[in-house]
N, CA, C and O atoms as a Tinker XYZ file with bonds, in Angstrom:
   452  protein
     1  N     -7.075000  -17.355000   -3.193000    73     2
     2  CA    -7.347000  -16.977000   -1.827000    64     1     3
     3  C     -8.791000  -16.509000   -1.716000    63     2     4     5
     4  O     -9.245000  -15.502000   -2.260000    81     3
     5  N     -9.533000  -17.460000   -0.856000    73     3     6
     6  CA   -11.075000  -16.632000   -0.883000    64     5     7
     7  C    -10.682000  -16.059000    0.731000    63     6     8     9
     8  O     -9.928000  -16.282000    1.678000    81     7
     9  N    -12.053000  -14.942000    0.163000    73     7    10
    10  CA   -11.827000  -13.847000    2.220000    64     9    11
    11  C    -13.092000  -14.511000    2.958000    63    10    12    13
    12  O    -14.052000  -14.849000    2.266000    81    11
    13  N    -13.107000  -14.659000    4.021000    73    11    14
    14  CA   -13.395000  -15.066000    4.813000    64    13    15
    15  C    -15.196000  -14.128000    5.005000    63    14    16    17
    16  O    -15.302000  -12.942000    5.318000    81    15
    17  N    -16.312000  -15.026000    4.728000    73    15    18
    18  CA   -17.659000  -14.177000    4.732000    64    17    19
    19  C    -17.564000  -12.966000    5.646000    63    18    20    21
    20  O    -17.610000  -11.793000    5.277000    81    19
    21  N    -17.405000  -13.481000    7.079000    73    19    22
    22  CA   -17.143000  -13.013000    8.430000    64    21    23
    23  C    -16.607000  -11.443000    8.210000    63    22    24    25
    24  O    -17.218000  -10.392000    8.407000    81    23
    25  N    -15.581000  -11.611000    7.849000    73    23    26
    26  CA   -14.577000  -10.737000    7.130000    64    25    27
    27  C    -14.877000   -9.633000    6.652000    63    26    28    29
    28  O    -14.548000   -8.546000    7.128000    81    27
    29  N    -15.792000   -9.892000    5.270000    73    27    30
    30  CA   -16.416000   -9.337000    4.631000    64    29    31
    31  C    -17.976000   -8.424000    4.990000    63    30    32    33
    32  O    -18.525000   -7.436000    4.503000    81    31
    33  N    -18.295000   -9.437000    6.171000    73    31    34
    34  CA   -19.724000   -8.665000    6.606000    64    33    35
    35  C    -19.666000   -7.903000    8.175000    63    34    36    37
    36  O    -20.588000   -7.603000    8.933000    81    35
    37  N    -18.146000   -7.727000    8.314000    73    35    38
    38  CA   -17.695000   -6.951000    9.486000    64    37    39
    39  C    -17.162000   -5.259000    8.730000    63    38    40    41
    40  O    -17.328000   -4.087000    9.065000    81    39
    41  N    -16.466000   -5.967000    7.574000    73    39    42
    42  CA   -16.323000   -4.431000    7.123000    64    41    43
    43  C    -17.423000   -3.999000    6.452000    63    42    44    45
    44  O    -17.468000   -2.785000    6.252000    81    43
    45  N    -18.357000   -4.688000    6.036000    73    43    46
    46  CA   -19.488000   -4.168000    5.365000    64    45    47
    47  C    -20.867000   -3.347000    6.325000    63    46    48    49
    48  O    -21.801000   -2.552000    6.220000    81    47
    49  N    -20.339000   -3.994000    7.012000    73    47    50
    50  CA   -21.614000   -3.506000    8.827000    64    49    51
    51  C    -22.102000   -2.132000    8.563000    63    50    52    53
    52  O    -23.309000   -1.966000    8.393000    81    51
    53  N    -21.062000   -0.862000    8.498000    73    51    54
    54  CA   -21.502000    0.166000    8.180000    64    53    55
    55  C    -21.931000    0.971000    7.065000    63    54    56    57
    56  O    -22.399000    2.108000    7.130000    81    55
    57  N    -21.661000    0.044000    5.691000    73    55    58
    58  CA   -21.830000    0.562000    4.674000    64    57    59
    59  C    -23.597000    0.454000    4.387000    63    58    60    61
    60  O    -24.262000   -0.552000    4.631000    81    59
    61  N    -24.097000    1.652000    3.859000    73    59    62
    62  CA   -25.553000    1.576000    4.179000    64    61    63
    63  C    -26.250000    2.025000    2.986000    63    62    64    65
    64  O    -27.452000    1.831000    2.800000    81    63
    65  N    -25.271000    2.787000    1.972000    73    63    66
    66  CA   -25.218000    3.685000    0.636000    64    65    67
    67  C    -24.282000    3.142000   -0.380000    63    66    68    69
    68  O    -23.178000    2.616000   -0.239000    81    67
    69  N    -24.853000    3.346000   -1.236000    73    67    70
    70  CA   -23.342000    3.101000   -2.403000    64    69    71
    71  C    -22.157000    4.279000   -2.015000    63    70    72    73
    72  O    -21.036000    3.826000   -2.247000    81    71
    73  N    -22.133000    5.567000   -1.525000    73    71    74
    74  CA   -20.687000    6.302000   -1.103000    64    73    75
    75  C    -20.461000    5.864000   -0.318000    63    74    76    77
    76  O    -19.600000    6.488000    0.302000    81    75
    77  N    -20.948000    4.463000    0.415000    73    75    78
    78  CA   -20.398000    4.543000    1.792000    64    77    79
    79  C    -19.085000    3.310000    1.153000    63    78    80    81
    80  O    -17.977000    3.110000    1.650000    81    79
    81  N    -19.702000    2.642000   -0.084000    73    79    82
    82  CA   -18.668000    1.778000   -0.827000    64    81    83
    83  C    -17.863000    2.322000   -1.525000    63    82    84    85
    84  O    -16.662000    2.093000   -1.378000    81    83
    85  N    -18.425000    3.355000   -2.650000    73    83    86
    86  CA   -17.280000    3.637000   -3.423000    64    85    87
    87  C    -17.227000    5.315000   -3.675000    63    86    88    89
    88  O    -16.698000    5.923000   -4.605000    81    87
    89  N    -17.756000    5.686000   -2.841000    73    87    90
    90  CA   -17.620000    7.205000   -1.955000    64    89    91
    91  C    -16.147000    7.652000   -2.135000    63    90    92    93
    92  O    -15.257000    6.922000   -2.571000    81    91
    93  N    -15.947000    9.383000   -1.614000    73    91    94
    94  CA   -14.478000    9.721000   -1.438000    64    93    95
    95  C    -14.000000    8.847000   -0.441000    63    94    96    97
    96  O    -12.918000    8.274000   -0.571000    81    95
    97  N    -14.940000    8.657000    0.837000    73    95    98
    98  CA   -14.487000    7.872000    1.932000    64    97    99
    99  C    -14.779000    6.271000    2.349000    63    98   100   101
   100  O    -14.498000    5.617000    3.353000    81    99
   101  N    -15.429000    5.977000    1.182000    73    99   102
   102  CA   -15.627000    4.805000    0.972000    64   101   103
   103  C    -14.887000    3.666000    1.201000    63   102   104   105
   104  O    -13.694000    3.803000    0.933000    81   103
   105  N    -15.362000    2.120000    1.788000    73   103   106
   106  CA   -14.574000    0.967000    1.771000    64   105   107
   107  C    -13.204000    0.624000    0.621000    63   106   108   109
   108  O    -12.089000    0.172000    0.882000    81   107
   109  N    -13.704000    0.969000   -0.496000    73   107   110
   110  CA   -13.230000    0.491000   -1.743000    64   109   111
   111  C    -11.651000    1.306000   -1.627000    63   110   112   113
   112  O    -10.578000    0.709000   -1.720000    81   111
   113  N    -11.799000    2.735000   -1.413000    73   111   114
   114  CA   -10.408000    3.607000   -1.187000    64   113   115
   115  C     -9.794000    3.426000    0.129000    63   114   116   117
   116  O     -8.584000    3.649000    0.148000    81   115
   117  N    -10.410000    3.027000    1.387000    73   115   118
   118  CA   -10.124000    2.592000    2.037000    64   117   119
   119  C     -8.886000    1.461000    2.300000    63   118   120   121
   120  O     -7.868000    1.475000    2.992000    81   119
   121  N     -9.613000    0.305000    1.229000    73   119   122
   122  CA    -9.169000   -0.557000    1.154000    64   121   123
   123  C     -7.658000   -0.884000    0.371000    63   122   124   125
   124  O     -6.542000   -1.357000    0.589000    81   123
   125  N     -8.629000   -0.169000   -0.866000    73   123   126
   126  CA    -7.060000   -0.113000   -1.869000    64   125   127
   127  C     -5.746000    0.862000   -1.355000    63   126   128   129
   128  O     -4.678000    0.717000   -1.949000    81   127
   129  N     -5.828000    1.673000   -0.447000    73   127   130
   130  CA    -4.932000    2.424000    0.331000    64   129   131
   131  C     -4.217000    1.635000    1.201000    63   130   132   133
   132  O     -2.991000    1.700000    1.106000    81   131
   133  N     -4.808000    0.733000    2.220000    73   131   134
   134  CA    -4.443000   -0.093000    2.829000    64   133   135
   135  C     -3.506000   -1.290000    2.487000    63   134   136   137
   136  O     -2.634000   -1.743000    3.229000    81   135
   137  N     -3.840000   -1.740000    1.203000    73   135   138
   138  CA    -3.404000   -2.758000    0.400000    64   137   139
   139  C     -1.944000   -2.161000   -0.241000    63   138   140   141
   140  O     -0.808000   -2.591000   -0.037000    81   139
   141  N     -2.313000   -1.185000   -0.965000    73   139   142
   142  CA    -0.809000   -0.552000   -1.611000    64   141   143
   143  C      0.159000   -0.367000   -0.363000    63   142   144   145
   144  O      1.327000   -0.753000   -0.336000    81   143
   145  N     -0.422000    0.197000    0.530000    73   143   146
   146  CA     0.333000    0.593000    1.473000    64   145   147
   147  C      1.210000   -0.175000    2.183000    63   146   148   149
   148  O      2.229000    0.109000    2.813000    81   147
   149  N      0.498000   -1.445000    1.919000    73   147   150
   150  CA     1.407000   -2.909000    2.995000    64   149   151
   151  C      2.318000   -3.556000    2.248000    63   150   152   153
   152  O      3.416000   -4.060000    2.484000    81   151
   153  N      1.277000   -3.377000    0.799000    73   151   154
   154  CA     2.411000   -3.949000   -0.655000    64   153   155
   155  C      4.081000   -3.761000   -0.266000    63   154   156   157
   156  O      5.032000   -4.506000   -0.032000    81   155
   157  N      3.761000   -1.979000   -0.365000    73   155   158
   158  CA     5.111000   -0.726000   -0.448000    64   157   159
   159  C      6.319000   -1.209000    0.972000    63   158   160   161
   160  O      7.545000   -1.161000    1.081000    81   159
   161  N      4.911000   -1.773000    2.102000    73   159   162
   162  CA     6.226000   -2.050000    3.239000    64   161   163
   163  C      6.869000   -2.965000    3.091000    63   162   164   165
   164  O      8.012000   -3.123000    3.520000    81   163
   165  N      5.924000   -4.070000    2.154000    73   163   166
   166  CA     6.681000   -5.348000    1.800000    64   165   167
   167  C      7.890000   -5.745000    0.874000    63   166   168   169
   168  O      8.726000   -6.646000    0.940000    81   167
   169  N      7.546000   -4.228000   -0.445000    73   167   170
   170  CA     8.513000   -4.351000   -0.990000    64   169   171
   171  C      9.990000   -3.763000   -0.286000    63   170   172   173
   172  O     11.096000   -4.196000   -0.608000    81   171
   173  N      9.798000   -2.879000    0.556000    73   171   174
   174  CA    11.061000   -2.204000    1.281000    64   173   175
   175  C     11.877000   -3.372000    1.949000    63   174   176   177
   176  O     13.101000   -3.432000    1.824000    81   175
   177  N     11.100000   -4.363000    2.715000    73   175   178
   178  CA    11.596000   -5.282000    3.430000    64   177   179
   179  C     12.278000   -6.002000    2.861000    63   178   180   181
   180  O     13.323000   -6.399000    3.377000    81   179
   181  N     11.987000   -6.288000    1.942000    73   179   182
   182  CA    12.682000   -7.088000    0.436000    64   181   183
   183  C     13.891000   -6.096000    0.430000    63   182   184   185
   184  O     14.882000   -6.337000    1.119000    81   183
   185  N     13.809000   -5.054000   -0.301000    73   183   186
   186  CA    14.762000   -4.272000   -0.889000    64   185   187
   187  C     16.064000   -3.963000    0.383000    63   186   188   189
   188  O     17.156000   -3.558000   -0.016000    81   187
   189  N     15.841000   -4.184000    1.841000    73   187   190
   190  CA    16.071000   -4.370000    3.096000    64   189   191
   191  C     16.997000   -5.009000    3.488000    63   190   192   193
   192  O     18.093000   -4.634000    3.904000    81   191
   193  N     16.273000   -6.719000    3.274000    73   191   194
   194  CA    16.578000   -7.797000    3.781000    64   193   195
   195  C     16.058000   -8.312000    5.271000    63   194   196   197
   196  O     16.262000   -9.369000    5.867000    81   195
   197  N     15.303000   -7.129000    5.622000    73   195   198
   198  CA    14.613000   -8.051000    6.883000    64   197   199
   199  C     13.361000   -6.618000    7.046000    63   198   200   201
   200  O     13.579000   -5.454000    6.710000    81   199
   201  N     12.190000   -7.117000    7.599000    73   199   202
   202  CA    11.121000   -7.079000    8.516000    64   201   203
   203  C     11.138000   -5.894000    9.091000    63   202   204   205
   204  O     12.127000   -5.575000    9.752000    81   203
   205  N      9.972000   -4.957000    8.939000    73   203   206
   206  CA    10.120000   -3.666000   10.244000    64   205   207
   207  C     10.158000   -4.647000   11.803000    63   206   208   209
   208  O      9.604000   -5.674000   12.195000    81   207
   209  N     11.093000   -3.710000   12.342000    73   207   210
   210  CA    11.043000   -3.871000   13.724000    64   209   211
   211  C     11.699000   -5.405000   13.671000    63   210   212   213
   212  O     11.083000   -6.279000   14.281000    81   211
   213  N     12.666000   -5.693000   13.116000    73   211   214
   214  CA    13.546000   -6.341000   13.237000    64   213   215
   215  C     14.836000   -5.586000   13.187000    63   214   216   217
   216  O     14.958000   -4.468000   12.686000    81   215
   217  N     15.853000   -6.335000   13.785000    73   215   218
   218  CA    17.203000   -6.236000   14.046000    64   217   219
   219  C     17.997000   -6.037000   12.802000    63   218   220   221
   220  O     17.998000   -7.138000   12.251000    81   219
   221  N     18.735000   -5.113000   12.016000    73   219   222
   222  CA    19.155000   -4.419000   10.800000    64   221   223
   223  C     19.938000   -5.893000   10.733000    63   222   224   225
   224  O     20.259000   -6.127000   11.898000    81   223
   225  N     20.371000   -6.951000    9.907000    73   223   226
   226  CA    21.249000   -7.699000    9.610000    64   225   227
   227  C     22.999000   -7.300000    9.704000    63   226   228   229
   228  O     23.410000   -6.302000    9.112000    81   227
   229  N     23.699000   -7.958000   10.298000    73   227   230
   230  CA    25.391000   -7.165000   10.494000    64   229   231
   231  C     25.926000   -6.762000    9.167000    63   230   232   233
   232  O     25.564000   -7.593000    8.335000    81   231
   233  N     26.547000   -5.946000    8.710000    73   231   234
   234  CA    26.720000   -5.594000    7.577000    64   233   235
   235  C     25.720000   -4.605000    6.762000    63   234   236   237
   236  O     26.108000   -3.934000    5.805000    81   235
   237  N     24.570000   -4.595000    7.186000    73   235   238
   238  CA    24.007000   -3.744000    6.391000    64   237   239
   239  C     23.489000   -2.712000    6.670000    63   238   240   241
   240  O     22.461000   -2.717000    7.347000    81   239
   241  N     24.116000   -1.426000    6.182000    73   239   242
   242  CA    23.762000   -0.201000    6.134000    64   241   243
   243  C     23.196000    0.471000    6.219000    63   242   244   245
   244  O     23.386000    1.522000    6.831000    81   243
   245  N     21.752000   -0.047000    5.317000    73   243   246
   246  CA    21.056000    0.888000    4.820000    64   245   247
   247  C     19.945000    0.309000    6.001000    63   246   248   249
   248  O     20.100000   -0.753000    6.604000    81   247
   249  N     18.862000    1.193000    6.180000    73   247   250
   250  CA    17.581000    1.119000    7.124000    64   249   251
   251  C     16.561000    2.225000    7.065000    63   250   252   253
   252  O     16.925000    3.350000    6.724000    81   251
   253  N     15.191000    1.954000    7.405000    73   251   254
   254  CA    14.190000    2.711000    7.043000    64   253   255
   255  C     14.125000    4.381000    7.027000    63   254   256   257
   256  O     15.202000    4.920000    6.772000    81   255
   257  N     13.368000    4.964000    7.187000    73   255   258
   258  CA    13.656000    6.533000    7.339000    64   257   259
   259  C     12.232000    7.114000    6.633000    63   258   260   261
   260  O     12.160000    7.847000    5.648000    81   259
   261  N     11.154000    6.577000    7.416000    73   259   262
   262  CA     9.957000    7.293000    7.548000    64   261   263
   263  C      9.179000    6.911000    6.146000    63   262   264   265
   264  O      9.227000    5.906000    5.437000    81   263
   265  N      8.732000    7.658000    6.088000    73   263   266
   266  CA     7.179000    7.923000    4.900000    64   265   267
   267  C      7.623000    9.362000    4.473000    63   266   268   269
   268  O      8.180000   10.205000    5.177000    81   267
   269  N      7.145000    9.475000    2.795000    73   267   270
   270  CA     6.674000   10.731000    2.426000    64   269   271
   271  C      5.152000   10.311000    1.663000    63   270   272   273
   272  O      4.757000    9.191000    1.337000    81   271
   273  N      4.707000   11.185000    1.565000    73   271   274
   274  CA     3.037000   11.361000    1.272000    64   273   275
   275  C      2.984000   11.454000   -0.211000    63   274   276   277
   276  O      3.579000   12.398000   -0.731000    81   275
   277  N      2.239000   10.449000   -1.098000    73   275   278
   278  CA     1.861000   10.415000   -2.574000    64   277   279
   279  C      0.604000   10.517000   -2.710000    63   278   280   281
   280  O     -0.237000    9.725000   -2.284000    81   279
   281  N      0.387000   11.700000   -3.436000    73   279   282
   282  CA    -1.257000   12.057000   -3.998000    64   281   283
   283  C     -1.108000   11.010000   -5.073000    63   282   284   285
   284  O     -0.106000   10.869000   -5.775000    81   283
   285  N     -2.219000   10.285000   -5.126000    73   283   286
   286  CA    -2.550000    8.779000   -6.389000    64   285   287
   287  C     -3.981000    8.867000   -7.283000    63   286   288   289
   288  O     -4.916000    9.258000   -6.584000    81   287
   289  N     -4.278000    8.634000   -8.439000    73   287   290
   290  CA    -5.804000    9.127000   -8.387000    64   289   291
   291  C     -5.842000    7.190000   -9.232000    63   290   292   293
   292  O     -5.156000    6.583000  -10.054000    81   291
   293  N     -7.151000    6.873000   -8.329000    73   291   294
   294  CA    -7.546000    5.636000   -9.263000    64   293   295
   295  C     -8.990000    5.383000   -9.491000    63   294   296   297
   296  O     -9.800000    6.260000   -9.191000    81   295
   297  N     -9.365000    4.293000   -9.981000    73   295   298
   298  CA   -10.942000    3.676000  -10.181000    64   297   299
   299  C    -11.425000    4.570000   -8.645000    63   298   300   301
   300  O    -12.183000    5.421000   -9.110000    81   299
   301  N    -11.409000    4.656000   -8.097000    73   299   302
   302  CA   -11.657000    5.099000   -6.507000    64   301   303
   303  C    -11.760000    6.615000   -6.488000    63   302   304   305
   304  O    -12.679000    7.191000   -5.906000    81   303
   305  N    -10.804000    7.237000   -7.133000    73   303   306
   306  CA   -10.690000    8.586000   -6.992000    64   305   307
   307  C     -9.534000    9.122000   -6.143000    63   306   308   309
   308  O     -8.826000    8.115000   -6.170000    81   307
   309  N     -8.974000    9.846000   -5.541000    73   307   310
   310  CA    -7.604000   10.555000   -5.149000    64   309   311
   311  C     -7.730000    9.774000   -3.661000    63   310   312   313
   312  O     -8.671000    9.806000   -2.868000    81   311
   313  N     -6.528000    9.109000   -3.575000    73   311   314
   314  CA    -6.109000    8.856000   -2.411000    64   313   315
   315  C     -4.284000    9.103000   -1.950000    63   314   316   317
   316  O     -3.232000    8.790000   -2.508000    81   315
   317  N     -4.642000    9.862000   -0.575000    73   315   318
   318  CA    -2.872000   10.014000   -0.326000    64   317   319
   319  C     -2.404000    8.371000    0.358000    63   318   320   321
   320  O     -3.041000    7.566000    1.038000    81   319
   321  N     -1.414000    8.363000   -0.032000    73   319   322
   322  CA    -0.431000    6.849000    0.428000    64   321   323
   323  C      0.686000    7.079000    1.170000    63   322   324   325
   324  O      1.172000    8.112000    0.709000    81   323
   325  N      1.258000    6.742000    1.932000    73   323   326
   326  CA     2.405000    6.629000    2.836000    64   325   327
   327  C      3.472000    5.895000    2.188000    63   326   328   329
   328  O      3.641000    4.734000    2.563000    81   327
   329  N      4.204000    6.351000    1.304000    73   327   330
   330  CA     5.679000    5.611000    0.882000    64   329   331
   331  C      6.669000    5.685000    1.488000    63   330   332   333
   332  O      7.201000    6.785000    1.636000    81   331
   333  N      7.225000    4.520000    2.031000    73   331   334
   334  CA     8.167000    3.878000    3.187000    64   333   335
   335  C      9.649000    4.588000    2.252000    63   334   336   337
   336  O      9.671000    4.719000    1.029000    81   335
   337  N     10.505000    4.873000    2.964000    73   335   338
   338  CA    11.658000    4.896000    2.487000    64   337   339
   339  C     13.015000    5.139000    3.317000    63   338   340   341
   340  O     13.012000    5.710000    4.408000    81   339
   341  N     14.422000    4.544000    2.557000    73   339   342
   342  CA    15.229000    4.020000    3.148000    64   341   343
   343  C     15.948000    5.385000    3.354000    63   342   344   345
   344  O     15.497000    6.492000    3.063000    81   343
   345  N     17.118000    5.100000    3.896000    73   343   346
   346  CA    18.412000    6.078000    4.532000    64   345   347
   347  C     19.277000    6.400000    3.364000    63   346   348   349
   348  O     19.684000    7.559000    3.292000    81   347
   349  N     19.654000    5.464000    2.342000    73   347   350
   350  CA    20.869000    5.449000    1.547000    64   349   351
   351  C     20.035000    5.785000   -0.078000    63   350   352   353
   352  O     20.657000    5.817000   -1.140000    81   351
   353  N     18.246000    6.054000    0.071000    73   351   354
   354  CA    17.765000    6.187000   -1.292000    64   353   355
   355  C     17.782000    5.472000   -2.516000    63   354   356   357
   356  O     17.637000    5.973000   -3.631000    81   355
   357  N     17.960000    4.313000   -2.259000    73   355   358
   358  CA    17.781000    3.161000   -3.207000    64   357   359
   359  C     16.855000    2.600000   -3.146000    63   358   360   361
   360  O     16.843000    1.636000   -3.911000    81   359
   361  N     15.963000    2.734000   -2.549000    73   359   362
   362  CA    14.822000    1.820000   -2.936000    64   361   363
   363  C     13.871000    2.571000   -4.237000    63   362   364   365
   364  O     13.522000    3.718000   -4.514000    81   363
   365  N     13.712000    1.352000   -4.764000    73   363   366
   366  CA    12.446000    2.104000   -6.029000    64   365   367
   367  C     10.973000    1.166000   -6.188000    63   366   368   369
   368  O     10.897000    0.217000   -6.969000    81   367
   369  N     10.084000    1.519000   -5.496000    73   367   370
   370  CA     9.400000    1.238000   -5.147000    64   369   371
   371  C      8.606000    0.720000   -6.552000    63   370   372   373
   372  O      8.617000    1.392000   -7.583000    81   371
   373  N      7.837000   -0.735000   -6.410000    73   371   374
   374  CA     7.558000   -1.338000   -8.217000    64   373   375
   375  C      6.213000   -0.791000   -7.810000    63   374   376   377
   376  O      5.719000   -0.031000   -8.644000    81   375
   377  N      5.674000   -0.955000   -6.972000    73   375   378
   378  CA     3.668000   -0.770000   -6.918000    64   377   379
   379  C      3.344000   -0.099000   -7.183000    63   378   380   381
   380  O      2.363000   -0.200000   -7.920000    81   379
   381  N      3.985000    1.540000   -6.751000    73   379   382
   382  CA     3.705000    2.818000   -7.416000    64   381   383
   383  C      5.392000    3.209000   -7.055000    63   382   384   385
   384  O      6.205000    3.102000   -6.137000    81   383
   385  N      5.300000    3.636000   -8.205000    73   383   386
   386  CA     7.249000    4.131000   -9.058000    64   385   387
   387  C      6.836000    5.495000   -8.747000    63   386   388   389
   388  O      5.769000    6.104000   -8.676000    81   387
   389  N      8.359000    5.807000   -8.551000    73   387   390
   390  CA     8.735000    6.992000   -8.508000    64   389   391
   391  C      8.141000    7.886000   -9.438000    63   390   392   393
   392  O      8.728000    7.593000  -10.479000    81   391
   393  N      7.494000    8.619000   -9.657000    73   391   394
   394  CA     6.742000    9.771000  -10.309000    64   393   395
   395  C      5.586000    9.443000  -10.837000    63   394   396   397
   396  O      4.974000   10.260000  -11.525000    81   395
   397  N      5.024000    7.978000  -10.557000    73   395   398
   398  CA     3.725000    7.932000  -11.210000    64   397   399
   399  C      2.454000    8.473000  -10.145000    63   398   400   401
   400  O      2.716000    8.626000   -8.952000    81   399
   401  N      1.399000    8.681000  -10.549000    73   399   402
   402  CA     0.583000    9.573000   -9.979000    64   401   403
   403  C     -0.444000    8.822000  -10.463000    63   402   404   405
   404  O     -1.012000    9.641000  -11.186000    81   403
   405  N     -1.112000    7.721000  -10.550000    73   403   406
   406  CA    -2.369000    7.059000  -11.162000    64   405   407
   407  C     -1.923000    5.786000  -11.235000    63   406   408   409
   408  O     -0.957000    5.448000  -11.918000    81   407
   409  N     -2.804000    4.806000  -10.335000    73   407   410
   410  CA    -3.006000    3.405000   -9.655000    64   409   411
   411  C     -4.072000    2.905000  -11.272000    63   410   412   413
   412  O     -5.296000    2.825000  -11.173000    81   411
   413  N     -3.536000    2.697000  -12.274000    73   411   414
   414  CA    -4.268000    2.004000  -12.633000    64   413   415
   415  C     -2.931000    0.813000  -13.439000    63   414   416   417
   416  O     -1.728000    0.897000  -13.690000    81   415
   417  N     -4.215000   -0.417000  -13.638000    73   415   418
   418  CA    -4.074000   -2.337000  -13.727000    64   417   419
   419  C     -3.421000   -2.839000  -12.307000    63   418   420   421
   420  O     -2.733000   -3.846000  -12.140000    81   419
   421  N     -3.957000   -1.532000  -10.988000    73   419   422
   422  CA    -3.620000   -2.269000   -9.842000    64   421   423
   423  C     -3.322000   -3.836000   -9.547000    63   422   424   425
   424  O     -2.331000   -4.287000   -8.972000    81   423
   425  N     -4.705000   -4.743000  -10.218000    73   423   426
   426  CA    -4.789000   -6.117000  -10.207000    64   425   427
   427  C     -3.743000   -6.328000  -11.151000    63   426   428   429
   428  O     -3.435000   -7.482000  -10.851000    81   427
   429  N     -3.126000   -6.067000  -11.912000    73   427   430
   430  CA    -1.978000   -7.049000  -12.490000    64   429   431
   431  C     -0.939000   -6.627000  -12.159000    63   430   432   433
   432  O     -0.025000   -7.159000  -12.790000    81   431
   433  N     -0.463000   -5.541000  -11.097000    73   431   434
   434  CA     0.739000   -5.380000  -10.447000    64   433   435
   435  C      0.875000   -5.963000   -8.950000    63   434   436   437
   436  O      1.918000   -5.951000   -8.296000    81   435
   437  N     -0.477000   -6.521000   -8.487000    73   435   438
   438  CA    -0.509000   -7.505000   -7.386000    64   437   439
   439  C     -0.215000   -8.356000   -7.783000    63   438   440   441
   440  O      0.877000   -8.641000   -7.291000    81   439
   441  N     -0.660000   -9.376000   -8.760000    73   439   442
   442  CA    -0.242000  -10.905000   -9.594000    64   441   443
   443  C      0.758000  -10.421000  -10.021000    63   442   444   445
   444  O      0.942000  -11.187000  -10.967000    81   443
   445  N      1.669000   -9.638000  -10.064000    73   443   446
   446  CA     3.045000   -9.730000  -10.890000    64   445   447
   447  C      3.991000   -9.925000   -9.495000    63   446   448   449
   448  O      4.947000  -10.700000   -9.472000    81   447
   449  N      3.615000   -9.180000   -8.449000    73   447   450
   450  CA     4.504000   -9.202000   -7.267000    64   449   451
   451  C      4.384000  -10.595000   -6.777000    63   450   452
   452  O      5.012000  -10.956000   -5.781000    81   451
């Protein structure tokens, strides 16, 4: 998958410093926050069987029930994450597991998903 130049020089517009890239508030944590974060909704949907903001499938029980907040520290430095979670507590989230606290071989837990 290549990203799109466009893409790339829209989020880059404001970066003017190296912290503005890989800063506390930087693109880079930005980004990788964003990314885990959609991972985590994707894996729920899976673990689910259907889509936020879709119609619960007949028969099934279980359904979302908010976010709790994970302090993470990586290449980037400490970022909090929003972990999606269900009603009935079965989901176990693979991107970041239950008690881990440090995002690192991020890139080979994207290629594994």
């Amino acid at each position: 998958m290549n990203i799109r130049k466009e893409l790339l020089d829209e989020l880059l517009q404001e970066c003017k410093t190296p912290p503005d890239l890989f800063g506390e508030g930087g693109i880079l944590k930005q980004l990788t926050t964003a990314l885990v974060e959609r991972a985590l909704e994707a894996e729920l949907s899976t673990h689910l069987g259907y889509k936020k903001r879709e119609s619960r499938p007949e028969g099934q029980s279980n359904s979302r029930n908010g976010y709790s907040q994970k302090t993470v520290q990586g290449d980037f430095g400490v970022a909090e994450i929003a972990i999606p979670r269900d009603r009935q507590g079965e989901f176990e989230p693979q991107m970041v597991k239950k008690g881990q606290s440090r995002l690192s071989g991020l890139d080979e837990k994207i290629i594994s998903l």
